[in-house]
C-alpha positions as CSV (number, residue, x, y, z in Angstrom):
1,X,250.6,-37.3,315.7
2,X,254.4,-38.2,316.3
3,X,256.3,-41.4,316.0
4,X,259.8,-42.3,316.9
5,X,261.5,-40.9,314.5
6,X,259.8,-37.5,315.4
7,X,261.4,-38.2,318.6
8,X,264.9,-38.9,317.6
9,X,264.8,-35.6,316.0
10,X,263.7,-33.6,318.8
11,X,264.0,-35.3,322.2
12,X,262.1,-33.4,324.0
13,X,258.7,-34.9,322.3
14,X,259.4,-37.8,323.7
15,X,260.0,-36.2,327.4
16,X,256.9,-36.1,329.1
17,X,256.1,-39.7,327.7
18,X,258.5,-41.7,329.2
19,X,258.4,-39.8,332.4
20,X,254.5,-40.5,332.4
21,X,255.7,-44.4,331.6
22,X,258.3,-44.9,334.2
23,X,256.3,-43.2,336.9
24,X,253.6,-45.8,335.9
25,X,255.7,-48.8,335.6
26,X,257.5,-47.8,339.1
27,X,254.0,-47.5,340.3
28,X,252.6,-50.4,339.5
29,X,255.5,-52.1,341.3
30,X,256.6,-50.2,343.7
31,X,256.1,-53.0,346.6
32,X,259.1,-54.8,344.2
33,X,261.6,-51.8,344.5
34,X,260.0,-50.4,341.0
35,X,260.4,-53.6,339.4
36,X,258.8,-57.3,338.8
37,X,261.0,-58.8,340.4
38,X,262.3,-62.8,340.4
39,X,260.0,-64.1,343.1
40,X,261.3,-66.1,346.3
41,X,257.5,-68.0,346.6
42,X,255.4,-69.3,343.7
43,X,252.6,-67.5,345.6
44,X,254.3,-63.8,344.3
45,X,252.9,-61.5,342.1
46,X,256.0,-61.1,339.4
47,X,258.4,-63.5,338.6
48,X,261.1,-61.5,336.6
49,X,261.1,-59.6,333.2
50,X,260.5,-60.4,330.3
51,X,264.0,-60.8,328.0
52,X,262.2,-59.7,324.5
53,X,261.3,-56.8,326.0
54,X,264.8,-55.1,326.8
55,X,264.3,-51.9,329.3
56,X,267.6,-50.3,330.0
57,X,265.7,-49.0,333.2
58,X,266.6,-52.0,334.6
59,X,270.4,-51.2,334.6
60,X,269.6,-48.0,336.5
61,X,269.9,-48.0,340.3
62,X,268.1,-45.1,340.8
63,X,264.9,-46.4,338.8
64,X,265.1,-50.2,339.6
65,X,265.9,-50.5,343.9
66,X,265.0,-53.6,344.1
67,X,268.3,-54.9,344.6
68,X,268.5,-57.4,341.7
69,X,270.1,-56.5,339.1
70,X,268.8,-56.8,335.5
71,X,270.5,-60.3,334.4
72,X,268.7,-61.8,337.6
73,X,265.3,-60.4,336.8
74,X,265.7,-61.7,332.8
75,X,267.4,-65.1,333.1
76,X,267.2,-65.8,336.9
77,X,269.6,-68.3,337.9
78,X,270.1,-69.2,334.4
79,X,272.7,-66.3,334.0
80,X,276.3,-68.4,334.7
81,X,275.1,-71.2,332.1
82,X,273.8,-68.6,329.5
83,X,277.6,-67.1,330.2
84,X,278.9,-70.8,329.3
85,X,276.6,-71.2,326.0
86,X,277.6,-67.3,324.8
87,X,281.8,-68.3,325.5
88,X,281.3,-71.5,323.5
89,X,279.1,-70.1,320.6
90,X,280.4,-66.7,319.8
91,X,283.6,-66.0,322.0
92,X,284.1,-62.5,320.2
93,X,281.0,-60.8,321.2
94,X,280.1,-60.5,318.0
95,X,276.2,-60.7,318.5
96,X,275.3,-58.1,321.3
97,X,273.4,-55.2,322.7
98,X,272.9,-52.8,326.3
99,X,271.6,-55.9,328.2
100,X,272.9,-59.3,326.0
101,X,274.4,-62.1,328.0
102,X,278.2,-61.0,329.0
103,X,281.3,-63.2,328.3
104,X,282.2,-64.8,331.9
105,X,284.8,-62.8,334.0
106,X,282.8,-59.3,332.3
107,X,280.2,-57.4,334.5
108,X,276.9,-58.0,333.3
109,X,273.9,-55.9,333.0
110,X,272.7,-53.9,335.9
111,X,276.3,-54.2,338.0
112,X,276.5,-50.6,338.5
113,X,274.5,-47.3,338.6
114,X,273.8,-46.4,334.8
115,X,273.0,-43.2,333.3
116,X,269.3,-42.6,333.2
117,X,267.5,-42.4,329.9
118,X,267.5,-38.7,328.3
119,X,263.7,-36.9,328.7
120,X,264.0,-36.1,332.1
């Protein structure tokens, strides 16, 4: 039995697993562009991701074709005022990670194609 920390010794247990994951995921919403996308219709299927659930897979235009980029499918049209509140409240950046709310005028998350995840 392995668990992460397994894998951040060897990579290469970890591999096969998230290949068999993201061909899943991509799978189950390929119809989206390989992602739940933010729905145009209340009558959709997927309405976005879910934000405490960060998936740098998002980022990646190879994995997520769906043409909205990962700040749309977390915060929807939210992004611009999140932007606002994150200037105001902590102007230095100070609290951040791979997909955290950028300070206005910065690219956010998903504005260009990212590296893809190691294990492939």
């Amino acid at each position: 039995m392995y668990d992460y920390r397994d894998a951040e010794k060897d990579p290469t247990i970890a591999g096969r697993h998230l290949n068999w994951i993201r061909a899943f995921y991509e799978d189950v919403y390929r119809t989206t562009g390989g992602v739940p996308t933010v729905a145009a219709s209340t009558s959709a299927h997927t309405d976005g991701c879910y934000v405490n659930y960060p998936d740098t897979d998002l980022d990646d235009t190879v994995r997520n074709t769906s043409g909205q980029p990962a700040h749309r499918l977390y915060y929807k049209e939210n992004y611009t005022r999140l932007q606002r509140a994150k200037q105001r409240w902590d102007p230095h950046n100070v609290f951040r990670h791979a997909q955290s709310i950028r300070l206005p005028g910065k690219n956010p998350s998903g504005s260009g194609a990212a590296a893809s995840k190691t294990g492939e």
